[in-house]
C-alpha positions in Angstrom: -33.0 45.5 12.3 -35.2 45.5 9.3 -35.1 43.5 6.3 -35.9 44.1 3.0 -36.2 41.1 0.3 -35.0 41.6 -3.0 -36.8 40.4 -5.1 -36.4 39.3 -9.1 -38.3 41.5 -11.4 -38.2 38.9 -14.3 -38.3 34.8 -15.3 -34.6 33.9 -15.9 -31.3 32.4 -15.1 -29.0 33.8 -12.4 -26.4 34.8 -14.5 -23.6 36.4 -11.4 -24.1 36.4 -7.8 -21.9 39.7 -7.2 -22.3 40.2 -3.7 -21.5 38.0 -0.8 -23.5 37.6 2.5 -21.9 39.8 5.0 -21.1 42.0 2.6 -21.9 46.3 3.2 -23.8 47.5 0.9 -25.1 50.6 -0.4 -28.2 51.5 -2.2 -28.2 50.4 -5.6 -25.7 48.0 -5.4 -25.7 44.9 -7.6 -26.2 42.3 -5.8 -27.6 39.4 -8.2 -27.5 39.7 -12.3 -30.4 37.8 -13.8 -30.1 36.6 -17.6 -34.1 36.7 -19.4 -34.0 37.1 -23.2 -30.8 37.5 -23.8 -30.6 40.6 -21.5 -28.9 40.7 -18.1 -30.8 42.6 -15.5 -28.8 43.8 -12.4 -30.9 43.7 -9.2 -30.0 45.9 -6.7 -29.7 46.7 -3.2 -32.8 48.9 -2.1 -31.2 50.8 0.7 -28.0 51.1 2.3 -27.3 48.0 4.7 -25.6 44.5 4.6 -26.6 41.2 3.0 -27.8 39.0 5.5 -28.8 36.5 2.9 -28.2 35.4 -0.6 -30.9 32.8 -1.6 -29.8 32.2 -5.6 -26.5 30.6 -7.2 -24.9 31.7 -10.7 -27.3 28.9 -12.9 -30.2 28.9 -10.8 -33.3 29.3 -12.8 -35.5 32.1 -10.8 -39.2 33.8 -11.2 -40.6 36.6 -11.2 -41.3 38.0 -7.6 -38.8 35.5 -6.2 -36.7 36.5 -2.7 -32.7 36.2 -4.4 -31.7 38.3 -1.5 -32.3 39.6 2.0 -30.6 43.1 3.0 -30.6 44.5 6.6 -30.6 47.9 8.1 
């Protein structure tokens, strides 16, 4: 099995965690919801597969380029 980390493409606060390990997952699901500037940015599943991890809680501060999530083939 591969995995693929998904990662956070802006400085923020998790604002929803909206996916739970285990769960089946298709490309482009939300999986994590960042807050930055007032804006909530979905980050997504990048291919079709199921969460192995979730790495973030709703109020975790997180960077950019940080792993939130690891999805698996």
């Amino acid at each position: 099995m591969a995995q693929h980390d998904v990662v956070s493409s802006v400085t923020g606060v998790v604002f929803e965690v909206a996916a739970a390990e285990g769960a089946a997952v298709v490309a482009c699901d939300t999986l994590v919801v960042v807050e930055s500037m007032k804006m909530e940015i979905p980050l997504v599943a990048p291919r079709t597969g199921r969460v192995a991890r979730i790495l973030v809680a709703a109020g975790d501060g997180v960077d950019e380029g940080q792993t939130v999530a690891v999805v698996e083939d």
